[in-house]
Kinemage of the C-alpha trace (Angstrom):
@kinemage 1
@onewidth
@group {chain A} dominant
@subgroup {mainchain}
@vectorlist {calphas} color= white
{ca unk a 1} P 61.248 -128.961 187.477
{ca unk a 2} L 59.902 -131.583 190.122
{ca unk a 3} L 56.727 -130.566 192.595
{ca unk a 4} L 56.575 -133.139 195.201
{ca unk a 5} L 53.665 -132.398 197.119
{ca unk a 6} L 52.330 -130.364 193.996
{ca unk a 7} L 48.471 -130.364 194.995
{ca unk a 8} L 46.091 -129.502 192.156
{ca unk a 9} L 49.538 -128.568 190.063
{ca unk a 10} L 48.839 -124.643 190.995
{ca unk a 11} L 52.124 -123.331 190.983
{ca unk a 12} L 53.375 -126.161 188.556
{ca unk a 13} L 51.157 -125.245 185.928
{ca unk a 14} L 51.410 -121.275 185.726
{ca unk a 15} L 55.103 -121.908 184.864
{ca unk a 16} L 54.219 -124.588 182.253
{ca unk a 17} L 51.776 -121.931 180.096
{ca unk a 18} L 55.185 -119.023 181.152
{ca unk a 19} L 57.829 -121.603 179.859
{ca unk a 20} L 56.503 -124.162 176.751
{ca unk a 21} L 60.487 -125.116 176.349
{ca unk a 22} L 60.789 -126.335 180.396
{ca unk a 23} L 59.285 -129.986 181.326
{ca unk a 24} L 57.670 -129.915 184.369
{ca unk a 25} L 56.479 -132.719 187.008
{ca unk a 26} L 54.576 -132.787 190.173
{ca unk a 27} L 52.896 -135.860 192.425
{ca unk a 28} L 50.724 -135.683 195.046
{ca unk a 29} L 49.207 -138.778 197.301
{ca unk a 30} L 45.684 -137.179 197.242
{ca unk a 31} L 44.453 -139.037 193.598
{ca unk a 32} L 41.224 -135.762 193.366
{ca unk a 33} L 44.061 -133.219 193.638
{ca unk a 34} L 45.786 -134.345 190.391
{ca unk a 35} L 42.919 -135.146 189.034
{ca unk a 36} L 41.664 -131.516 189.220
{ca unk a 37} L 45.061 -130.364 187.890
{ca unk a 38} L 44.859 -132.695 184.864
{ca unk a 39} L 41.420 -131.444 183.744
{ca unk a 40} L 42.941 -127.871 183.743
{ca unk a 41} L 46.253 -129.071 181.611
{ca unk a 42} L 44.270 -130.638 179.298
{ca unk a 43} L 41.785 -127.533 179.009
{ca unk a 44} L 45.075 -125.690 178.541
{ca unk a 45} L 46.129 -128.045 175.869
{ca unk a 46} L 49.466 -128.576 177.372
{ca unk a 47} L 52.633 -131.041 176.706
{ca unk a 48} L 54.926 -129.830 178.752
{ca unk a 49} L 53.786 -130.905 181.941
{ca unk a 50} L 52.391 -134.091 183.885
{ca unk a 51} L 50.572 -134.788 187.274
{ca unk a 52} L 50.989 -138.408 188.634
{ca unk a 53} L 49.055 -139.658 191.831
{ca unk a 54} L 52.200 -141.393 194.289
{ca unk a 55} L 53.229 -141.594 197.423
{ca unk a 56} L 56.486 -139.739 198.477
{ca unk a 57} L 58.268 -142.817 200.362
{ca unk a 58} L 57.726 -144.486 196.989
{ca unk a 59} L 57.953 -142.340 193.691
{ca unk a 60} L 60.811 -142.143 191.432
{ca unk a 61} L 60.194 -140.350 188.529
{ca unk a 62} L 63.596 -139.903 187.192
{ca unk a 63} L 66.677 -139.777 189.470
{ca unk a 64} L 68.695 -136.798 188.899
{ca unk a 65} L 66.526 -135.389 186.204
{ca unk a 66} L 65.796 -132.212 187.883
{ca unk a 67} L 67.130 -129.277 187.583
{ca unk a 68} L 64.883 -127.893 190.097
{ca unk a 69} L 62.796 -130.090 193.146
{ca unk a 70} L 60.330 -127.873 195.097
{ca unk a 71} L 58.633 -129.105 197.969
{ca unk a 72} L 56.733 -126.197 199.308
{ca unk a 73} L 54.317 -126.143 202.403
{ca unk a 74} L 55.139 -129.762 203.117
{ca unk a 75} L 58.115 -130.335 205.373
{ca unk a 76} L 56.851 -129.077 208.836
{ca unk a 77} L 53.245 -131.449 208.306
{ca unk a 78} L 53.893 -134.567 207.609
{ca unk a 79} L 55.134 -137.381 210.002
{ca unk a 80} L 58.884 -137.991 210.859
{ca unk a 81} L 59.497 -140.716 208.335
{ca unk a 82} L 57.879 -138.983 205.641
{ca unk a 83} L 60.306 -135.284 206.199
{ca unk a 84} L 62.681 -138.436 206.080
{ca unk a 85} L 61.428 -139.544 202.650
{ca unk a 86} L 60.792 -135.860 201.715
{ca unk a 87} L 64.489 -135.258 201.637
{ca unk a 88} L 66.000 -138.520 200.210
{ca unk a 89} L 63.354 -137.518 197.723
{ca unk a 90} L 65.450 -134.476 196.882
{ca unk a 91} L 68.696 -135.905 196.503
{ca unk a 92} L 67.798 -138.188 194.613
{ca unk a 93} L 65.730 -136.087 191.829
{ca unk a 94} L 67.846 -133.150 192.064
{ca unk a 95} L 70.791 -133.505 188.922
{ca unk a 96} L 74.089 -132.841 190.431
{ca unk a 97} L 74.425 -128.930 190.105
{ca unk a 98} L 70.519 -128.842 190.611
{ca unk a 99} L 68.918 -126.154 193.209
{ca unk a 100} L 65.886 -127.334 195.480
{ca unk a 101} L 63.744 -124.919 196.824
{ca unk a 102} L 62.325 -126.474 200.411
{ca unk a 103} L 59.761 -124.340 202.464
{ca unk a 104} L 58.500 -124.761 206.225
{ca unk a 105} L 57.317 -123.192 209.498
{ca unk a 106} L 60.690 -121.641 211.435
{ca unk a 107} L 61.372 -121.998 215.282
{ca unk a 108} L 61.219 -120.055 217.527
{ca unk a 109} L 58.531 -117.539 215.707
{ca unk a 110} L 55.873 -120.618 215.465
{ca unk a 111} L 56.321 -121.099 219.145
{ca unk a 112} L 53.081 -118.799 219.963
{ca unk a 113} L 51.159 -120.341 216.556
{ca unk a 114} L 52.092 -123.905 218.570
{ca unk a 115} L 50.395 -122.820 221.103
{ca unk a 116} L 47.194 -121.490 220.024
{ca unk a 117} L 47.455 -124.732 217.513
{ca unk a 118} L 46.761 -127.110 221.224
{ca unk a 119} L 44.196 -124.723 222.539
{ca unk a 120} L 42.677 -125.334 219.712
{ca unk a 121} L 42.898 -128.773 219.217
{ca unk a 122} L 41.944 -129.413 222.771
{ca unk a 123} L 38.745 -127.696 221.990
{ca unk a 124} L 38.035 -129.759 219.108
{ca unk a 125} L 38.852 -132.835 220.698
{ca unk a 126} L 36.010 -136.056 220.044
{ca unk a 127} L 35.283 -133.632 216.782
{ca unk a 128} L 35.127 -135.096 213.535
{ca unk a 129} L 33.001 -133.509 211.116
{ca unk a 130} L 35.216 -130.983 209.454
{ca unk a 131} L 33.080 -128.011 209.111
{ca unk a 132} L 31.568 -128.379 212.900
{ca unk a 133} L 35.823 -128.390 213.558
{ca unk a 134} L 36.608 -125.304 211.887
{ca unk a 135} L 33.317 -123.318 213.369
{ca unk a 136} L 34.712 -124.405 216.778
{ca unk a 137} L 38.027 -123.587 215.911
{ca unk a 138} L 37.316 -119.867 214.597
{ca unk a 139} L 35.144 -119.784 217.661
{ca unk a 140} L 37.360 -120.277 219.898
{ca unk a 141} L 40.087 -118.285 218.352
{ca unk a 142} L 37.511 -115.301 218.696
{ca unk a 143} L 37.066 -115.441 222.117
{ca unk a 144} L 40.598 -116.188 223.126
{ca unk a 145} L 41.231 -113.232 221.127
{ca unk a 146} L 38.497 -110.976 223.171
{ca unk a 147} L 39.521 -112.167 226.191
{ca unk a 148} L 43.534 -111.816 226.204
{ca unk a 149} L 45.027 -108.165 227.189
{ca unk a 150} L 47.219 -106.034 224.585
{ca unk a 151} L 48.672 -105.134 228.235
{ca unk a 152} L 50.482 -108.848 229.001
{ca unk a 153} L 53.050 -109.032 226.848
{ca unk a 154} L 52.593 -112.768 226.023
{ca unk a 155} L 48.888 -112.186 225.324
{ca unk a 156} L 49.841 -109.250 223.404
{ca unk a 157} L 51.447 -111.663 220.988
{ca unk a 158} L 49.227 -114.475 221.228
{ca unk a 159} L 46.667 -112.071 220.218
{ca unk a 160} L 48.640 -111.036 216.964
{ca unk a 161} L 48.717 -114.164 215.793
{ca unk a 162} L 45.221 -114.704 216.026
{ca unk a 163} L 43.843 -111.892 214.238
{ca unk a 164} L 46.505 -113.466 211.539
{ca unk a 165} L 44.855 -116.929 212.227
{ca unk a 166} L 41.040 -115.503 211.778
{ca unk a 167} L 41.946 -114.052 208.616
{ca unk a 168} L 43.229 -117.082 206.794
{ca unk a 169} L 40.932 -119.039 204.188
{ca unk a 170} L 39.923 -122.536 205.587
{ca unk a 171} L 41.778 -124.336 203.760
{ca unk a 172} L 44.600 -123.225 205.324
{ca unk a 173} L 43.802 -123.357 208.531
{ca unk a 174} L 42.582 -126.732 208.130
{ca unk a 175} L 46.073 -127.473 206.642
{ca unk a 176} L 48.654 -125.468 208.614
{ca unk a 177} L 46.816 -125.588 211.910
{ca unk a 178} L 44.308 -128.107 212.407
{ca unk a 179} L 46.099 -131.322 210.770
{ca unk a 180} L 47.758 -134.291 212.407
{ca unk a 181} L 51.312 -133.567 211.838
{ca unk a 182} L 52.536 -129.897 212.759
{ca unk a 183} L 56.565 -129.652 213.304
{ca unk a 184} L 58.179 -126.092 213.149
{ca unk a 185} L 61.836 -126.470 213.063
{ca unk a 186} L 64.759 -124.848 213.798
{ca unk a 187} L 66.988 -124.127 210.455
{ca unk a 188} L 70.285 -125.649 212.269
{ca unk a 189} L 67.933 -128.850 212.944
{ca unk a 190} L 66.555 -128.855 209.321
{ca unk a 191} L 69.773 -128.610 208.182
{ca unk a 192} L 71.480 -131.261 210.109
{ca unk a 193} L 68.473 -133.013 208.259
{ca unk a 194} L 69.314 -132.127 205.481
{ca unk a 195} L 72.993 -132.854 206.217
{ca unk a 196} L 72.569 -136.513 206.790
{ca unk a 197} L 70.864 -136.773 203.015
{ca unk a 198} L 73.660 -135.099 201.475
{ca unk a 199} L 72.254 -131.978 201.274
{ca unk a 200} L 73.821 -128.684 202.057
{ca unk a 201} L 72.718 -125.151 202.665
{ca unk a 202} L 72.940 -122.478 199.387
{ca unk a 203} L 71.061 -119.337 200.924
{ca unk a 204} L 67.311 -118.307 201.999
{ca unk a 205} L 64.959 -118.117 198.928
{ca unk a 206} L 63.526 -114.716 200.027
{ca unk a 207} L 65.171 -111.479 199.269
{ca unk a 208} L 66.392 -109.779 201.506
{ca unk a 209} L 66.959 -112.674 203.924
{ca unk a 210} L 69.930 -113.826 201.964
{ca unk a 211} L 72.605 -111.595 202.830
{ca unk a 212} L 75.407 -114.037 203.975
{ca unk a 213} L 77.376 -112.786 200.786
{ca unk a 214} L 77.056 -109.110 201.705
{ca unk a 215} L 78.428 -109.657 205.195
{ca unk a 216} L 81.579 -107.594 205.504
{ca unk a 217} L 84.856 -109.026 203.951
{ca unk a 218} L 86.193 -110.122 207.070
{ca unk a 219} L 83.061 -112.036 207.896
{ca unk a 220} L 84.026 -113.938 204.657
{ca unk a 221} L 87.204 -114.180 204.762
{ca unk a 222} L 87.731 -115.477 207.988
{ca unk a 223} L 88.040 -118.960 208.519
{ca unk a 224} L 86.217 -119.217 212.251
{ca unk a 225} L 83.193 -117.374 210.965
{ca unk a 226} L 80.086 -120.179 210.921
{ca unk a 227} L 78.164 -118.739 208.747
{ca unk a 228} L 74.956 -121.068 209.875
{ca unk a 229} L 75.559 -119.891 213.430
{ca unk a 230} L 75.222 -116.749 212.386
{ca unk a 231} L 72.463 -117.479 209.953
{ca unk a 232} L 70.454 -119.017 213.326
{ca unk a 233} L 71.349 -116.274 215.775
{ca unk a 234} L 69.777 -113.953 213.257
{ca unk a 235} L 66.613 -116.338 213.365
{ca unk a 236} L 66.498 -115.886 216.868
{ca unk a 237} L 67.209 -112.398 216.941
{ca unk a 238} L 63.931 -111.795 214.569
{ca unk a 239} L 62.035 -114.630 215.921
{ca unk a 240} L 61.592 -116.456 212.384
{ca unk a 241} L 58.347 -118.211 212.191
{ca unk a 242} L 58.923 -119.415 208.400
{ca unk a 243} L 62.092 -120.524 206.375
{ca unk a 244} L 62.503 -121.129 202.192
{ca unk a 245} L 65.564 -122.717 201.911
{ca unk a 246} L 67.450 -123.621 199.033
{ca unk a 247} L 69.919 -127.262 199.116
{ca unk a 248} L 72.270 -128.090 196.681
{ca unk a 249} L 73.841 -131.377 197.044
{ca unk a 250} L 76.581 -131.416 199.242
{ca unk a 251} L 79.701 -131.850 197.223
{ca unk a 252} L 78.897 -128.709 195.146
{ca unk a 253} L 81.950 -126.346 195.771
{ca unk a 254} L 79.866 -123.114 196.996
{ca unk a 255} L 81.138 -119.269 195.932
{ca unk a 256} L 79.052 -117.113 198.502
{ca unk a 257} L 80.680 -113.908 197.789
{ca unk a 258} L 78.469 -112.001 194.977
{ca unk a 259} L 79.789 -110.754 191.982
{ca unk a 260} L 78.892 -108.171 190.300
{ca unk a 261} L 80.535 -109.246 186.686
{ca unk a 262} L 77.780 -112.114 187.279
{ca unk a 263} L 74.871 -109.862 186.420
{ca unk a 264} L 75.920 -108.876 182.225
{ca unk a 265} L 74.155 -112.226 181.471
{ca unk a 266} L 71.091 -111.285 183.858
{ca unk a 267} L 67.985 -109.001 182.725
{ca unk a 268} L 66.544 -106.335 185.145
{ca unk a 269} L 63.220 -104.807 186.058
{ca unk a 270} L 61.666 -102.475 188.403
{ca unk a 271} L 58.410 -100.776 188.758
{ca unk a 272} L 59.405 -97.420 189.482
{ca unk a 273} L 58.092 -94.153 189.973
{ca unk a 274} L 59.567 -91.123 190.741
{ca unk a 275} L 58.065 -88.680 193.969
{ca unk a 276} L 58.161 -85.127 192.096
{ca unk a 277} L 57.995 -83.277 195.330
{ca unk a 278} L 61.084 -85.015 196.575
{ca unk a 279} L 64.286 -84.191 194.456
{ca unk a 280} L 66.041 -87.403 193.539
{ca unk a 281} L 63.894 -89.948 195.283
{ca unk a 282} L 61.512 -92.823 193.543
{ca unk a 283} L 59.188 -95.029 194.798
{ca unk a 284} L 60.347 -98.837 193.744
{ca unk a 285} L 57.475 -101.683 194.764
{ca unk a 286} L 56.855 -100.958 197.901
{ca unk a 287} L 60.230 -99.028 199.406
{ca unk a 288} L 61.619 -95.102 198.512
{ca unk a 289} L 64.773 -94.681 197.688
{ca unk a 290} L 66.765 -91.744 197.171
{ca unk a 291} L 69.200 -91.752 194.620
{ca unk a 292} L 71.970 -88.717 194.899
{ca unk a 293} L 74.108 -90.318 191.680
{ca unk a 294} L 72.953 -89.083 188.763
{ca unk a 295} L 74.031 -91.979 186.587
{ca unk a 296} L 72.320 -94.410 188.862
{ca unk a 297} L 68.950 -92.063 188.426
{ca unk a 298} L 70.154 -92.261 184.609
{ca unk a 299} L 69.634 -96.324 184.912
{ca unk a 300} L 66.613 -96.623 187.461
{ca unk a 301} L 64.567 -93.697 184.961
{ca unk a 302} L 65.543 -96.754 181.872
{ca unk a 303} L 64.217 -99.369 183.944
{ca unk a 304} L 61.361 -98.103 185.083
{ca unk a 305} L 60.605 -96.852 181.370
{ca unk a 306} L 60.571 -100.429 179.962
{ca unk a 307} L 58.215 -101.720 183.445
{ca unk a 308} L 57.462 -104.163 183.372
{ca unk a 309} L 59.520 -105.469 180.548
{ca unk a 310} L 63.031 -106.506 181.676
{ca unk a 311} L 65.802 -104.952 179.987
{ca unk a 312} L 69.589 -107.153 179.424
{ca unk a 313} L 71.853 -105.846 182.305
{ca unk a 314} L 74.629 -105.758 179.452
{ca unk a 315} L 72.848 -102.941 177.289
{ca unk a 316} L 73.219 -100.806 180.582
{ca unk a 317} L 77.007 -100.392 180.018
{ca unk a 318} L 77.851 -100.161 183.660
{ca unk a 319} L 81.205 -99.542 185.249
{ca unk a 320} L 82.027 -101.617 188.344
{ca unk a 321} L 80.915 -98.791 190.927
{ca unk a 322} L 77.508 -98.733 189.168
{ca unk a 323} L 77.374 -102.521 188.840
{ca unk a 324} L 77.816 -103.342 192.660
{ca unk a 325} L 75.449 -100.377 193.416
{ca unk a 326} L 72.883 -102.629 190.975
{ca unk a 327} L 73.664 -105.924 192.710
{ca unk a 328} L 73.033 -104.355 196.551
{ca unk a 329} L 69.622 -103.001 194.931
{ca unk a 330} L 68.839 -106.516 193.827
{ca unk a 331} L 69.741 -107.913 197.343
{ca unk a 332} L 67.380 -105.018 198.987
{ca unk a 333} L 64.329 -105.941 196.930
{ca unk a 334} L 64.535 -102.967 195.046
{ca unk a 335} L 65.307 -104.468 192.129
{ca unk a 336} L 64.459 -107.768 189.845
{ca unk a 337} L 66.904 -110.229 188.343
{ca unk a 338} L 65.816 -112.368 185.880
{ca unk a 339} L 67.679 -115.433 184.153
{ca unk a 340} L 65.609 -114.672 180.969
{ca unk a 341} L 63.693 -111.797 179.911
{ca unk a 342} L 60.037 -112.619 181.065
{ca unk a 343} L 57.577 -114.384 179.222
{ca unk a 344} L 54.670 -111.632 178.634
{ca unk a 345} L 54.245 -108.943 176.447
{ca unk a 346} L 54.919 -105.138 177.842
{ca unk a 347} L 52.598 -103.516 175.019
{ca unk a 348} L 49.408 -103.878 173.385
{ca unk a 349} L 49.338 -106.261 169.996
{ca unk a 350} L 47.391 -105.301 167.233
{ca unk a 351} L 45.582 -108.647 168.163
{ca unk a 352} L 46.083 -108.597 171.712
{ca unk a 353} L 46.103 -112.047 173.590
{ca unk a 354} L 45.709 -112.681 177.179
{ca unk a 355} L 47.515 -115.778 179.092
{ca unk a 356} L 45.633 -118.897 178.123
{ca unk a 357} L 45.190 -119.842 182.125
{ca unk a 358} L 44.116 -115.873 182.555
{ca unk a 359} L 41.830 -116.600 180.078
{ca unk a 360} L 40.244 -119.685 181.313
{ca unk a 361} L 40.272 -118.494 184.873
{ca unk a 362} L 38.725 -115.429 183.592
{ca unk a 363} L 35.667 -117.480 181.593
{ca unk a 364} L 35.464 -119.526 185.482
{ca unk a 365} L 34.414 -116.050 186.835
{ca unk a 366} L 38.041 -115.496 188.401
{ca unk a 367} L 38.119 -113.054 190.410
{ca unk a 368} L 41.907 -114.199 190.920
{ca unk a 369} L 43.809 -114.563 187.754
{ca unk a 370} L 47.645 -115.982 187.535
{ca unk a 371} L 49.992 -113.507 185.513
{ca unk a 372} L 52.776 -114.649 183.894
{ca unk a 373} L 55.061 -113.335 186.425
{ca unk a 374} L 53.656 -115.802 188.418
{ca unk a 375} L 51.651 -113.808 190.755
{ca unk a 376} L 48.018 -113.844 191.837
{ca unk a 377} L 45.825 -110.102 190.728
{ca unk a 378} L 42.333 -109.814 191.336
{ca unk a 379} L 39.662 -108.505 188.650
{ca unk a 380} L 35.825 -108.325 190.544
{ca unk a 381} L 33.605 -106.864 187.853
{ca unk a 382} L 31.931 -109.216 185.700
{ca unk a 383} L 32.746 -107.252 182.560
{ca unk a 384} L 36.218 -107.038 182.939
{ca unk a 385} L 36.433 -111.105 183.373
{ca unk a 386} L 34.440 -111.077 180.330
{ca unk a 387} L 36.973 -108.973 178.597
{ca unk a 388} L 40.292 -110.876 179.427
{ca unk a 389} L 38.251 -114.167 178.473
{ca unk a 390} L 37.598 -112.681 174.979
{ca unk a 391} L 41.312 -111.466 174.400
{ca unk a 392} L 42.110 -114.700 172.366
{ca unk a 393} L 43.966 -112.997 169.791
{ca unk a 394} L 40.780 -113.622 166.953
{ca unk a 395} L 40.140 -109.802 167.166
{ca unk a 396} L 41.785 -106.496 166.342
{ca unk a 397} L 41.984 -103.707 168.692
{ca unk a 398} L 39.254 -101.695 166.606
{ca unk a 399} L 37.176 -105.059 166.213
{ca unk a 400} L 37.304 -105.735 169.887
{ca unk a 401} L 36.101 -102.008 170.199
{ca unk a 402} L 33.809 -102.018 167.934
{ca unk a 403} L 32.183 -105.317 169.531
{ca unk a 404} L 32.189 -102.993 173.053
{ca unk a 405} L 30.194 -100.414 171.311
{ca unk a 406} L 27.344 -102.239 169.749
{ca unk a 407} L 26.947 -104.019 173.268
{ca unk a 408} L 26.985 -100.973 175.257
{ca unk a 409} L 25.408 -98.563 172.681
{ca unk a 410} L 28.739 -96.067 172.996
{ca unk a 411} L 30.438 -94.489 169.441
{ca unk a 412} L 33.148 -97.032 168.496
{ca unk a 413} L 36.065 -94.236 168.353
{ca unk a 414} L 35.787 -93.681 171.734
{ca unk a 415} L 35.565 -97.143 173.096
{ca unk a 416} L 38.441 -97.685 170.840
{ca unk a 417} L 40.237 -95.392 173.872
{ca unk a 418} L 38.975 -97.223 176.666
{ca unk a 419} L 39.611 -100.386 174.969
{ca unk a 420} L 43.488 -99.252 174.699
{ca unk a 421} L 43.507 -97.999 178.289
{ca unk a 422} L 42.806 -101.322 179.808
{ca unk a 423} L 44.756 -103.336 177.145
{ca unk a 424} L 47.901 -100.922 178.763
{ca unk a 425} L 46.679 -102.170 181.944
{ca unk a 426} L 46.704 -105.748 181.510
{ca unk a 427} L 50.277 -105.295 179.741
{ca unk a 428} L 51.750 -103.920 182.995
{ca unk a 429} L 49.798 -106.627 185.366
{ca unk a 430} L 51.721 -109.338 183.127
{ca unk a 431} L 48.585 -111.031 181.655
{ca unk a 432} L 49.302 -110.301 177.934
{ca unk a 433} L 51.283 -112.372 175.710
């Protein structure tokens, strides 16, 4: 996998400590951001990755090596001939059946965040000193905010955006906002970009927002649809404000009709939780479903069971009804697809280990730690940074309980209980392996 634009290697080097078999490799023009990342590889003691300082109209660091090229937060702020360079970049690191994941601010929802972007600006203008521009910036935001009307419609959306604006970190309002180079596009103009690099459309990254496949069959099947029309009327129709978009190159022969004999080499997961007071319906994530097949109960109850292992699709024995009922849960976000099952341990060890990067972000006084599902939890207390730091797999269960004890002055059998609790805890948040 290929970062370009990787920063600090954040999201590079999560995956590394996930995957030890994968080779990963990210540059970055800013020569302190790598340099931070490399200090934390080498702290990690890892192989399996490296962080080079370049400049994107110049690097090459292995054409057609990549199985995967991300280029995330990067497009829509940097000048014309650098998108340019951006996406000749891609084709040219991305092997021939390769997938590149390419992320950016959407037209015509960042037509309101353009806006308050030039009130701002023209605010700050003669401003250099970077922490005078972002107290004038959040300023200003504040009082354009208390002085537009929920009762104008167009203020009444200016205004949403700004309470969304006010509660971003700096950082990214210094990047997304307040640089140079800030150029929203519209997907049919990002992908006629894309187009002239040899480049074509595969589907949106984001669930749920990649339903092209699960169009109708006549939608499909007949030979006037435009399925990238369609794909922009939609953005119009929800004003999109941000696009993930994943190229292949463009003489890869495309299949965009799912198949649900696809998913016996897949593994599934789902947190799931069933609403007692409600016959037949579970709470999956974040949505409620109700589920009046019992044999598709039968199958969410098993996954939910193993949460947040993954179990292999082909150990569910499903018939065809039960399989395309699986693959439109997958499409809805209710459900998880993974290539592999994922790489963190569902139960408690007899010597239980935490993530090395959980670990050393832990020992840093967190309070955000990376899981190895690649997500971001947060841990405030002191104590309970202390305790994922310490989970180096040196101690047992009963020593790490009896260590607990003598420091808090509590009988070691029942700390042993406590010790278990939050050792099932850290299982299900993904930060055990």
């Amino acid at each position: 996998m290929l970062d370009i634009g990787c920063g600090d290697g954040a999201n590079l080097i999560p995956m590394a400590v996930a995957y030890p078999d994968a080779q990963f490799v990210g540059f970055d023009l800013s020569q302190n951001a790598i340099a931070r990342g490399q200090r934390m590889i080498d702290a990690l003691g890892l192989f399996n990755i490296r962080l080079e300082a370049r400049d994107l109209l110049e690097a090459d660091v292995g054409g057609g090596a990549f199985d995967y090229v991300i280029a995330h937060g990067l497009y829509a702020w940097i000048p014309e001939a650098a998108r340019d360079g951006l996406l000749a970049s891609t084709r040219h690191h991305l092997a021939p059946n390769g997938v590149a994941f390419i992320s950016y601010n959407a037209l015509p929802g960042c037509r309101i965040r353009q806006i308050i972007r030039e009130m701002l600006l023209y605010q700050l203008r003669g401003v250099e000193d970077v922490s005078e521009r972002f107290k004038l910036a959040r300023g200003e935001a504040e009082r354009l905010l208390e002085s537009y009307s929920d009762d104008v419609p167009a203020q009444h959306m200016i205004k949403s955006e700004l309470r969304e604006l006010l509660e971003r970190p700096l950082e990214v309002l210094a990047h997304d906002d307040l640089g140079d180079v800030y150029a929203p596009a519209y997907l049919h103009q990002f992908l006629g970009h894309a187009g002239r690099h040899d480049l074509r459309f595969l589907t949106e990254a984001t669930l749920g927002r990649c339903g092209e496949g699960f169009l109708p069959p006549h939608a499909l099947d007949n030979p006037a649809f435009d399925l990238l029309a369609h794909l922009q009327q939609l953005d119009f129709k929800v004003l999109r404000s941000y696009r993930e978009n994943l190229l292949v190159h463009a003489e890869v022969a495309l299949d965009r009709r799912p198949r649900a004999e696809r998913l016996s080499g897949l593994f599934v997961s789902a947190p799931v939780r069933k609403v007692h007071d409600e016959p037949d319906v579970y709470d999956v994530g974040q949505k409620r479903v109700k589920l009046p097949d019992a044999a598709l109960r039968g199958l969410i109850d098993r996954i939910g069971a193993a949460w947040p292992a993954a179990l292999p699709v082909a150990d569910l024995a499903l018939d065809d009804e039960h399989a395309e009922a699986m693959l439109r849960m997958y499409w809805t976000g209710i459900l998880e697809l993974h290539t592999e099952p994922p790489a963190f341990s569902a139960k408690t060890a007899d010597r239980p280990t935490a993530s090395p990067l959980a670990r050393l972000q832990a020992a840093a006084g967190g309070p955000r730690l990376t899981t190895l599902r690649h997500t971001m939890v947060e841990i405030g207390d002191p104590i309970g940074l202390r305790f994922v730091a310490g989970l180096d797999g040196a101690r047992t269960v009963g020593q790490i309980a009896a260590d607990m004890a003598a420091e808090f002055g509590r009988p070691a059998d029942a700390m042993k209980g406590q010790v278990l609790a939050k050792l099932d805890e850290l299982a299900k948040l993904a930060l055990l392996v």
